[in-house]
C-alpha angles and dihedrals in degrees: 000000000000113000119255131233087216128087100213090170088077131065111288131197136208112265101263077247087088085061091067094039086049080051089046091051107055094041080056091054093039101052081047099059086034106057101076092055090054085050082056099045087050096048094048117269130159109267084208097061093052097026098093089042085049094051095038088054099048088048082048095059090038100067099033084065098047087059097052085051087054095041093050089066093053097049118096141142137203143178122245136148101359095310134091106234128208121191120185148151151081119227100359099037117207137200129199133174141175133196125240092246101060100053109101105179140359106205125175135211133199134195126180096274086052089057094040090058101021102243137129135216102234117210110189101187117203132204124245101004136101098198119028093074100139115220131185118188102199119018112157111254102258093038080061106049082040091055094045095048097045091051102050085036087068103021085097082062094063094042129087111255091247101060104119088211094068099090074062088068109081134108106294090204083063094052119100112225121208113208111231094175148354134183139214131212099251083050088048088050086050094050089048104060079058095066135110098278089186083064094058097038081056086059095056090057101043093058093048087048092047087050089047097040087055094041089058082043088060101044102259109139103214102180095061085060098053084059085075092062111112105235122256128208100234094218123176088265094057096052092041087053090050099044087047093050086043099057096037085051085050089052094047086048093057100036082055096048094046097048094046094048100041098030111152090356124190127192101198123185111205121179087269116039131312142283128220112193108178141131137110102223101011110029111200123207108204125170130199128206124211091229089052107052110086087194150324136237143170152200158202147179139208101280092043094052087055093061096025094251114154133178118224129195135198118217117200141179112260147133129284096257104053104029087109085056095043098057109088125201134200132196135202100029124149122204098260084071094040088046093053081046101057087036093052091046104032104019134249094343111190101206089177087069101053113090114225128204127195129232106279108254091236096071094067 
């Protein structure tokens, strides 16, 4: 293993980037809890009935914040006798640590404050627990790749000889990755238009319903102001208009959605498992081990047919907790990759030869 410029046997911080991201953090919530009170305030509330809400909010955040300052300065791991280490704490101090063996995958993430700063957010995912998943939200880039690749560099040390994952272990920098498959933006706009519209539509009302549902909270009554709406003969050319603006705002949505969370997106095959890297503003790096993936599966719907889209997704072993996570999809994806992918896992798998029945009518 190539020797690293990092001393990972003595205390190690965060990089001061997760203070921003603490700082980050808390702006995001804030804006959250606060914005039913400014659409109050513009639709002319009384500043006296949600004053004392809106103050109490903003102490709350504050010092929520102070003590993740605080806390950042007492957090620090290290790596000693086989495990990775985290202390942190202030008042009630904490210690967790996790073996070697038990650590599965170390994947990163990286939004635009990450490369601005270059940083990465660093998953370790254990096996068998719900709680000690490790998560650091700002390592500089190259602490990071050092401390994956030390980990699961040592990680064969720690397990019995006779563990058939420990040809896994090794450095993942030395690994040569084959691409199966990468996509463009026009061919994720494409895939896009494919999507489940109805998704998207549901977006649009539940945003409108979550607006309405925290003005009532707040004592707005929001029916008394649609009083004030002048009445509209609801012809056949104003549905028509409505349902046409709904469904192109649908389509946006999900051309949108698809492009920002599969942005650049590579679908990469190694000796031992694959590899996705995607995203717009946060690019996430996961990888999946052969070992690991219970089973695969895939999908499609009328629009993608027409064009041979098909969804696949990658199933793999994992705790309760972070089975959601766990589960990898890839769009965009035609049969000749979903083909390499069944032969790589199961073997030569002749699908012309399965006979397939369809769902008896009755039991509709």
């Amino acid at each position: 293993m190539k020797k690293s410029e990092f001393d990972f046997t003595v205390p190690n911080r965060q990089s001061y980037v997760a203070i921003l991201m603490i700082l980050f953090k808390t702006v995001n919530v804030l804006f959250r809890q606060l914005l039913p009170f400014v659409i109050v305030v513009l639709l002319g509330g009384s500043k006296s009935k949600t004053s004392y809400i809106f103050y109490t909010i903003i102490a709350i955040a504050v010092l929520s914040m102070i003590y993740s300052v605080i806390n950042f300065f007492k957090t620090f791991f290290i790596i000693q006798d086989g495990e990775l280490v985290l202390h942190t704490g202030i008042f009630n101090k904490k210690k967790m640590s996790i073996p070697f063996a038990k650590i599965q995958t170390i994947n990163f993430e990286q939004n635009i404050i990450h490369k601005f700063f270059s940083v990465l957010r660093l998953k370790v995912d254990t096996a068998g627990s719900e709680k000690n998943e490790f998560e650091f939200h700002a390592l500089q880039t190259d602490k990071a790749y050092a401390l994956r690749d030390l980990v699961m560099a040592e990680k064969k040390a720690y397990l019995p000889s006779d563990d058939t994952s420990v040809s896994d272990v090794n450095e993942d920098s030395t690994i040569v990755y084959k691409p199966i498959m990468s996509l463009s933006t026009n061919e994720l706009l494409k895939v896009g238009i494919t999507e489940n519209h109805l998704k998207s539509g549901g977006l649009i009302f539940l945003f409108f319903f979550w607006i309405y549902q925290n003005l009532q909270e707040v004592g707005v009554n929001v029916d008394e102001y649609s009083e004030e709406i002048p009445d509209v003969e609801l012809g056949f050319s104003f549905v028509a208009f409505i349902l046409a603006m709904f469904l192109i705002i649908s389509i946006l949505i999900s051309m949108v959605r698809t492009v920002v969370q599969h942005y650049d997106l590579q679908f990469l095959r190694s000796t031992r498992g694959f590899k996705v890297i995607s995203g717009l503003f946060t690019k996430k790096e996961i990888s999946a081990f052969d070992h690991k993936i219970q089973h695969i599966s895939w999908s499609d719907n009328l629009l993608k047919r027409m064009v041979g889209f098909k969804n696949l997704y990658l199933n793999q072993a994992s705790s309760a907790e972070l089975t959601s996570k766990q589960n990898i999809n890839i769009p965009g994806c035609n049969m000749s990759h979903i083909t390499e992918v069944v032969h790589t896992l199961f073997g030569k798998v002749n699908f012309e030869n399965f006979l397939m029945h369809k769902i008896d009518i009755r039991y509709f």
